[in-house]
C-alpha positions as CSV (number, residue, x, y, z in Angstrom):
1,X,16.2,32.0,-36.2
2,X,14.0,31.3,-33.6
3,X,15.7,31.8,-29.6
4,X,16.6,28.9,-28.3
5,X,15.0,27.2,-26.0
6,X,15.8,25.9,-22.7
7,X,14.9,22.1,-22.8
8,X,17.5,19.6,-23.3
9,X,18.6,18.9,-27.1
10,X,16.7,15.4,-26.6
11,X,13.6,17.2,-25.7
12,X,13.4,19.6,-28.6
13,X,11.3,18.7,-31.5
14,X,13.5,19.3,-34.9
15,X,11.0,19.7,-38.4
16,X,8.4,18.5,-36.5
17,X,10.3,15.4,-35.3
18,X,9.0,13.5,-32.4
19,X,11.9,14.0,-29.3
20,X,14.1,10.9,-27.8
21,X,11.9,10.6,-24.7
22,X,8.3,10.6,-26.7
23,X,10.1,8.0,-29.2
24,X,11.1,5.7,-26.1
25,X,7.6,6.5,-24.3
26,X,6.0,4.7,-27.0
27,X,8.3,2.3,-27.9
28,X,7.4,0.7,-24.1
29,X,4.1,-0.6,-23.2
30,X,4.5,0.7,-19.6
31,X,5.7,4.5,-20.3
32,X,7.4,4.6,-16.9
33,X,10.2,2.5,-18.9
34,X,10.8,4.9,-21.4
35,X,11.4,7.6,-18.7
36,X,14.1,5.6,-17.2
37,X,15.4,4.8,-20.4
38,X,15.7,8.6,-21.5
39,X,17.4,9.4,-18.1
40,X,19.5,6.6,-17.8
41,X,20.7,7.4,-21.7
42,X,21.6,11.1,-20.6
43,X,23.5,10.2,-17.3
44,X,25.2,8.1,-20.0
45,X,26.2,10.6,-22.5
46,X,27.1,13.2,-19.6
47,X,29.6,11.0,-18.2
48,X,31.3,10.2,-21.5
49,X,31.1,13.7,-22.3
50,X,33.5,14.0,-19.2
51,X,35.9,11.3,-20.5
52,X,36.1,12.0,-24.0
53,X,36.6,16.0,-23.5
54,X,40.5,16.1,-23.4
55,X,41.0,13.3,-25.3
56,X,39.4,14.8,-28.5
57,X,42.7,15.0,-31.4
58,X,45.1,13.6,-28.5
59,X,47.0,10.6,-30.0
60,X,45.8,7.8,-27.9
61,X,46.7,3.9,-27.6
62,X,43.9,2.0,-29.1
63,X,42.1,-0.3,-26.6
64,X,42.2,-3.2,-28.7
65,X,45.4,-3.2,-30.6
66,X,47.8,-1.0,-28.7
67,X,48.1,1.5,-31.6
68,X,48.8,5.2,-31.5
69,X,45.1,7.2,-33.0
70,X,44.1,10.5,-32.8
71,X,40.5,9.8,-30.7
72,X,37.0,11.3,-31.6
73,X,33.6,10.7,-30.5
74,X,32.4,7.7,-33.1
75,X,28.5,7.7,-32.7
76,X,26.7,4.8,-30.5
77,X,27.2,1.3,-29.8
78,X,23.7,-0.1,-29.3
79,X,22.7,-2.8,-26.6
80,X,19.9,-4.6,-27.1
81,X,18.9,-6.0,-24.5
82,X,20.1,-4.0,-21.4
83,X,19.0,-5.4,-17.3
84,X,17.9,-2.4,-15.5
85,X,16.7,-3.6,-12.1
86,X,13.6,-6.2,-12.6
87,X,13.2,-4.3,-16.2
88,X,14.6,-4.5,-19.5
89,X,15.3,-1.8,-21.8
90,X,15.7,-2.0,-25.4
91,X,18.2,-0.5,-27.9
92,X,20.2,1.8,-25.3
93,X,22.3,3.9,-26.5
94,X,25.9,3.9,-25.4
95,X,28.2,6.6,-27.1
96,X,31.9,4.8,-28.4
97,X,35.1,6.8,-29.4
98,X,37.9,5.9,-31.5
99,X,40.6,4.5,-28.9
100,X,38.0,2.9,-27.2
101,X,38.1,2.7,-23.1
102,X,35.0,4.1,-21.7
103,X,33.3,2.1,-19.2
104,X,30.2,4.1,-17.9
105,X,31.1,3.9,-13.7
106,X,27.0,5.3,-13.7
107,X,25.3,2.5,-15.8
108,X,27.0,-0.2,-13.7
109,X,25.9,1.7,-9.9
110,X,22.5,2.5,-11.7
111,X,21.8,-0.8,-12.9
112,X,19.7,-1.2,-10.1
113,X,18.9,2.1,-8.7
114,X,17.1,3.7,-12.3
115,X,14.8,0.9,-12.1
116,X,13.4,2.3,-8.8
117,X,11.8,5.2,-11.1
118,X,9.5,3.0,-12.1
119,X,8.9,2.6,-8.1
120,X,8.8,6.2,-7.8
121,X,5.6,6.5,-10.2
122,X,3.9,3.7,-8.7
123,X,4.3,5.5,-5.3
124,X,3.6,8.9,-6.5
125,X,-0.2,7.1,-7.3
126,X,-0.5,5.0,-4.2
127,X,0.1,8.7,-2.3
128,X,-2.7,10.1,-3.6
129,X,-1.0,11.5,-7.2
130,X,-3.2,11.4,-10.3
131,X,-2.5,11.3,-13.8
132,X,-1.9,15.3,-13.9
133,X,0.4,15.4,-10.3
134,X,2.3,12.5,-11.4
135,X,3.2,14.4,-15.1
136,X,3.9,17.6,-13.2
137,X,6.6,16.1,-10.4
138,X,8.9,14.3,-13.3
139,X,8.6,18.1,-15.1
140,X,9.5,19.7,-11.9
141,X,12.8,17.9,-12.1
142,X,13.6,18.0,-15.7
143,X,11.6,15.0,-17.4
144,X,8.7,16.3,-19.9
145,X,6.4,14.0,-20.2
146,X,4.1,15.1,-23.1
147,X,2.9,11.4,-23.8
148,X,1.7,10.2,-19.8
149,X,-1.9,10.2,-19.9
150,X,-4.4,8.8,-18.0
151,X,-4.1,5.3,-19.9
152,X,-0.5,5.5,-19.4
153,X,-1.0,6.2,-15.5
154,X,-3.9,2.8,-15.8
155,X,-0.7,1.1,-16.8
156,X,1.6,2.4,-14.2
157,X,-0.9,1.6,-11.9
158,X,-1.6,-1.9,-12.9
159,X,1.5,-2.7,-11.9
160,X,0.2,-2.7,-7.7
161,X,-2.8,-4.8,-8.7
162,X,-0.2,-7.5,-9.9
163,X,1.5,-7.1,-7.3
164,X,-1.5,-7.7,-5.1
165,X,-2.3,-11.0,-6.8
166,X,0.7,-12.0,-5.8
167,X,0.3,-10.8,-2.7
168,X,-3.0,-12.1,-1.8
169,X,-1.9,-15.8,-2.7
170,X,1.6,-15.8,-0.9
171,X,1.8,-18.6,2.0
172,X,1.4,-17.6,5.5
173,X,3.8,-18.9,7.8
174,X,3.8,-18.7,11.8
175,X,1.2,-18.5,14.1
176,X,-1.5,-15.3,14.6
177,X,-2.6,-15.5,18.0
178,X,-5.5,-12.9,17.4
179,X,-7.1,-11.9,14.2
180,X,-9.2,-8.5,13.9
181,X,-11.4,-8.9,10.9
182,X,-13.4,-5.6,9.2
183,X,-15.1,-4.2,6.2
184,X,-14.9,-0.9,5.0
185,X,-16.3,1.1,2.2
186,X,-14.3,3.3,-0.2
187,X,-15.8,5.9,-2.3
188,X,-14.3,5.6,-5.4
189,X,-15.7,8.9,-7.8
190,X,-16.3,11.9,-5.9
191,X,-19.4,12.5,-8.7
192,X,-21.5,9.2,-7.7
193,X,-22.3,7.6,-3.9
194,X,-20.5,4.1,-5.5
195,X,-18.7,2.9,-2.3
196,X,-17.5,-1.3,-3.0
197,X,-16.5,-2.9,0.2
198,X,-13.1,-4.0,1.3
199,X,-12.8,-7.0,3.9
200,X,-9.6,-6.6,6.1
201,X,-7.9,-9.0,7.8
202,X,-5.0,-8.2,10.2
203,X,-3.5,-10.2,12.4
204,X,-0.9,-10.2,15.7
205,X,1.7,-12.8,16.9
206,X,2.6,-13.5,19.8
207,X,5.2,-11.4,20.3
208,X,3.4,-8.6,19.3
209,X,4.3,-8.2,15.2
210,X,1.4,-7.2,13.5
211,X,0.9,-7.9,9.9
212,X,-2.5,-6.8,7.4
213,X,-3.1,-10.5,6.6
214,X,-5.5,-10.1,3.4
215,X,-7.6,-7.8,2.0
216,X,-10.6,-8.4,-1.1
217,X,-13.4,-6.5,-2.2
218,X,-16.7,-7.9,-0.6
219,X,-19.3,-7.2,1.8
220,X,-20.0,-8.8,5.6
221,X,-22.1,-11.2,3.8
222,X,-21.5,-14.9,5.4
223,X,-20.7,-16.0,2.0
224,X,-18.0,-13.3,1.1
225,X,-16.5,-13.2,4.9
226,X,-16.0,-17.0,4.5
227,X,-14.6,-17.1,1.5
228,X,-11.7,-14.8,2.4
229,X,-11.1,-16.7,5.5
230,X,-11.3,-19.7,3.4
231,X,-8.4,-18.4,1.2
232,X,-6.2,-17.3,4.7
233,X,-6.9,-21.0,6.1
234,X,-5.6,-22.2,2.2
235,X,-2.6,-20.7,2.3
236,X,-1.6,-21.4,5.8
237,X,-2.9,-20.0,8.6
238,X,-3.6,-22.4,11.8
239,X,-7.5,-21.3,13.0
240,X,-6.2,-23.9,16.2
241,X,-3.4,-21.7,16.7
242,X,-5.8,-18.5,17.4
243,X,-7.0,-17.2,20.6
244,X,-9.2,-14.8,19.7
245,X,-10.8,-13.5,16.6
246,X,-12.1,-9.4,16.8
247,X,-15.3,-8.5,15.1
248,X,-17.4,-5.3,14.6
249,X,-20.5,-7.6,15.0
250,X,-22.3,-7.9,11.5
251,X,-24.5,-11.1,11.5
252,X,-22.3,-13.1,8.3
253,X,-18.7,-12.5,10.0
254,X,-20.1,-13.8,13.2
255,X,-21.5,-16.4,11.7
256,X,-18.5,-18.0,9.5
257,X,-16.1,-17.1,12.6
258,X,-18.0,-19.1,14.9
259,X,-17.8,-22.0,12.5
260,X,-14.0,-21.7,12.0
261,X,-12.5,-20.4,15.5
262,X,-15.8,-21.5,17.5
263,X,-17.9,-19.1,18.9
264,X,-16.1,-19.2,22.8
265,X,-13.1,-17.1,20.9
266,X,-15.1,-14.5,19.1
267,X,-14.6,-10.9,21.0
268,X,-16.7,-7.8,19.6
269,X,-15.6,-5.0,19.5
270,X,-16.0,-2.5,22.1
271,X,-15.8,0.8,19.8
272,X,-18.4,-0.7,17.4
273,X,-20.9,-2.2,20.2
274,X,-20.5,1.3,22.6
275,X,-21.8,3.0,18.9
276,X,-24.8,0.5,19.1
277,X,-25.7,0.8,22.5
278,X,-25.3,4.9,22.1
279,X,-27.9,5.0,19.6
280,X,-30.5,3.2,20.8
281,X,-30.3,5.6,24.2
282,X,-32.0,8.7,24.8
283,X,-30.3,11.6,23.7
284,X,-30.2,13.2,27.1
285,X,-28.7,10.2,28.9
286,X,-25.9,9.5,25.7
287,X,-22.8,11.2,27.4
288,X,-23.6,10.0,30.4
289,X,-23.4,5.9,29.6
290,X,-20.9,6.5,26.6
291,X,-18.6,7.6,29.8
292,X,-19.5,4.7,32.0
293,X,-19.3,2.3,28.6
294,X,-15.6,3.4,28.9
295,X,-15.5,2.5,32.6
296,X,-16.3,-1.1,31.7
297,X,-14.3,-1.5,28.9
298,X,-11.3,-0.2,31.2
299,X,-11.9,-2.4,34.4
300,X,-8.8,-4.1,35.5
301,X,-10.5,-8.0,36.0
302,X,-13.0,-9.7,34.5
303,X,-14.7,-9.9,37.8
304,X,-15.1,-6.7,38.2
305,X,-16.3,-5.7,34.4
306,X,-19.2,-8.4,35.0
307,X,-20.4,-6.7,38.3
308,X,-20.1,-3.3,36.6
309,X,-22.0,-4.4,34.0
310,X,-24.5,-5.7,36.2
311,X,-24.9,-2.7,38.0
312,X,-25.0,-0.9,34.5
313,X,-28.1,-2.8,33.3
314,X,-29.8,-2.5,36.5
315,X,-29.4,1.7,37.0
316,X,-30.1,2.0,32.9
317,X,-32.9,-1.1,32.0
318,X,-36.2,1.4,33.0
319,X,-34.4,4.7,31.6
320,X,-32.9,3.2,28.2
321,X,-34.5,-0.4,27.9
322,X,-33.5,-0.9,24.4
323,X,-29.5,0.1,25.1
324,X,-29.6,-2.4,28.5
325,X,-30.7,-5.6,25.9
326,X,-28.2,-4.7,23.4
327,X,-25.4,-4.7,25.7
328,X,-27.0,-7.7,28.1
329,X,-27.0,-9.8,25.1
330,X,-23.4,-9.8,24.0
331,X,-22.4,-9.6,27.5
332,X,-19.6,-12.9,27.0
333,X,-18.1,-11.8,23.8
334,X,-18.0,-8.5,25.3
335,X,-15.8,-8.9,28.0
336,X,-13.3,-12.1,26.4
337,X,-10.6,-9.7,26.0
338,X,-10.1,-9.4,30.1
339,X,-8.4,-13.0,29.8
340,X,-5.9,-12.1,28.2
341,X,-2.8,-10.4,29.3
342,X,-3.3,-6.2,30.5
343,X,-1.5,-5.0,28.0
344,X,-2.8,-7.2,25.1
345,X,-6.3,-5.7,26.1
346,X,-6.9,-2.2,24.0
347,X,-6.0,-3.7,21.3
348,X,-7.8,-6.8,21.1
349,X,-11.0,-5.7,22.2
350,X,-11.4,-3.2,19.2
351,X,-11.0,-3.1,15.0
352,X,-8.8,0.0,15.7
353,X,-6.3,-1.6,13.6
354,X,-7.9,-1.8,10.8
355,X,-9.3,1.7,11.2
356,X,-6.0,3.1,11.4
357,X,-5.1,1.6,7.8
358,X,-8.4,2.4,6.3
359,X,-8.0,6.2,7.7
360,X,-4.6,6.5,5.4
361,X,-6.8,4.5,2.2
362,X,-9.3,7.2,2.5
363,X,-7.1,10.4,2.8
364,X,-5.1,9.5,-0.1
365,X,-8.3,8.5,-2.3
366,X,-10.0,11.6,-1.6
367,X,-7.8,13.6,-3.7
368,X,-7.0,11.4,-5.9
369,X,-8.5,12.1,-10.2
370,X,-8.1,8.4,-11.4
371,X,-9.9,6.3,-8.8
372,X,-12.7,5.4,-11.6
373,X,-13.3,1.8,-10.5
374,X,-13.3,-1.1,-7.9
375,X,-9.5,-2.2,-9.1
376,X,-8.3,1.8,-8.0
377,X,-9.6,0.8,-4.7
378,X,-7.4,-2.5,-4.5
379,X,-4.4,-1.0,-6.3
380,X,-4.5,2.2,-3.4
381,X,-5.2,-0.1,-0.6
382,X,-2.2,-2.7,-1.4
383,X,0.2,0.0,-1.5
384,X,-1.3,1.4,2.0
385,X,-0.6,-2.3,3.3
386,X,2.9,-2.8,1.7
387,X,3.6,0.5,3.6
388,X,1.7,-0.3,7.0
389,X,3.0,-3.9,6.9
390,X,6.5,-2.4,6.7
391,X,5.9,-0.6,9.5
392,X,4.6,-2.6,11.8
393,X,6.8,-5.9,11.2
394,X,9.9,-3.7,12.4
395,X,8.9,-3.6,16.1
396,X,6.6,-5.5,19.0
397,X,3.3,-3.5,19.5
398,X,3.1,-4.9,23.1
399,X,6.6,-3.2,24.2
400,X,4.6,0.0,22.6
401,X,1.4,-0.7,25.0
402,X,3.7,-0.7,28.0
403,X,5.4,1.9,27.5
């Protein structure tokens, strides 16, 4: 005799036997299913462990005729078809006794919490969990998982790139009264430079809710940038309704914005253009006019930002000629944001948004052993934007500012 082991009976292999959990693992397309399945068949059997224990050989009235029998466990009713949350699961096993009686009190409260493990995997991958971390957390809490691999993780995944179809096609409703538009580039495999470009929309009411509109693989072509605004003016939003649209200044999204919003409600943004301006300086003036870049952006009227530009190009157009042009040139989109309201200002007059999403994409991809392709990318980033949009519908940002 061999000692026993400390697995669960359902996770012991008998003769060679497959267990319960690698039967139900591939008896579901999505393996995730078969997890909750084997867990929600052991709370199960637990509970009617519980209720049959003192009644085993106690003469009990039978449930459906009233008559005195001595009650036993007698093996499983089977269910067929049994609702778990938005999931079905097939041939559950629910144990029966003799007298009858047991009602599982955890199948009907778990109906629609054990179908939130199949949430739990899918966040486990959008946090940065491969294939191997998300097999280790379910064994950490009891769950072997001999038969998740990295097709069976594809799977799980695939679920957030359905959900971003649906996503990316839902109606927009309300009115965005500025838009910050960017794109961004992912590396996807740490062993090649393969880095697919993400367009990011996001978008702010008026009273200060902020939502990540749309995003779609593509680059600042005019073509690609117009074909995702395309599919935001589709589905609903008003481009009369928006007062400014933010842009990092790439020749395509400046072109298909001015087309849509007209170019008197195009602002570029600050960060982007000081980054410009800073590298066509001379290295030993750069600190100097990065701090007195920050002095314009931060001037309290529009007046005064036009005469400190002035001044700027003036003291700066013999000692960094190049860096004078640049910012001369996009002088009126430049300063748009000072006509709005103060504490509007910081936010509209940058992409910072979208750099604060894109930041979370990139830590979580970086450690990540399954982002092999383009679809990784858009499966990480929708559940970065589910989160963030969570987040940021739940509270004003312009209360924050003026604070």
């Amino acid at each position: 005799m061999h000692a026993q082991q400390t697995n669960t009976p359902e996770e012991i292999k008998h003769n060679g036997e497959p267990s319960r959990l690698e039967i139900l693992i591939q008896q579901y397309e999505e393996p995730i299913r078969g997890i909750v399945h084997h867990l929600l068949e052991n709370f199960v059997q637990e509970e009617f462990d519980r209720f049959i224990g003192p009644r085993i050989g106690q003469l009990t009235e039978r449930e459906t005729d009233a008559q005195a029998v001595r009650d036993y466990r007698n093996g499983d009713r089977i269910v067929k078809q049994l609702p778990v949350d938005t999931m079905i699961l097939h041939d559950f096993r629910i144990p029966r006794n003799r007298a009858g009686g047991f009602r599982s009190e955890v199948l009907n409260r778990s109906r629609r919490r054990a179908g939130k493990l199949a949430e739990l995997a899918k966040e486990m991958f959008v946090h940065g969990l491969g294939m191997r971390r998300v097999r280790r957390a379910f064994e950490r809490v009891g769950v072997k998982v001999s038969g998740l691999s990295r097709s069976s993780v594809n799977r799980i995944a695939k679920e957030l790139m359905d959900e971003y179809l649906k996503w990316s096609n839902r109606k927009i409703t309300g009115r965005f009264q500025y838009i910050q538009a960017d794109a961004v580039y992912i590396k996807i495999r740490r062993k090649t430079l393969q880095k697919p470009g993400t367009l990011i929309f996001v978008g702010i009411r008026p009273d200060g809710k902020k939502e990540v509109l749309h995003f779609t693989l593509g680059t600042e072509s005019e073509r690609c940038f117009d074909e995702a605004l395309q599919s935001l003016l589709r589905r609903g939003l008003d481009p009369a309704k928006v007062d400014l649209i933010t842009l990092d200044g790439a020749a395509g999204p400046l072109k298909s914005s001015a087309n849509i919003f007209g170019a008197d409600r195009i602002q570029r943004c600050t960060v982007h253009k000081t980054r410009n301006i800073i590298e066509k300086t001379p290295l030993a003036l750069r600190d100097e006019l990065k701090a007195k870049l920050e002095r314009l952006w931060n001037q309290s009227s529009k007046l005064e930002a036009v005469q400190f530009l002035d001044s700027l190009v003036k003291e700066y157009e013999k000692l960094a000629p190049n860096a004078m042009t640049c910012l001369a040139e996009d002088r009126d989109s430049l300063l748009r944001f000072l006509d709005f309201p103060a504490s509007h200002r910081m936010t509209i007059r940058t992409t910072n948004l979208i750099e604060r999403v894109i930041r979370e994409v990139r830590r979580r991809t970086k450690v990540m052993d399954t982002l092999d392709n383009e679809y990784g990318a858009y499966r990480i980033v929708m559940g970065v934007v589910r989160e963030q949009n969570e987040r940021w519908t739940k509270k004003s940002h312009w209360k924050k500012n003026s604070k």
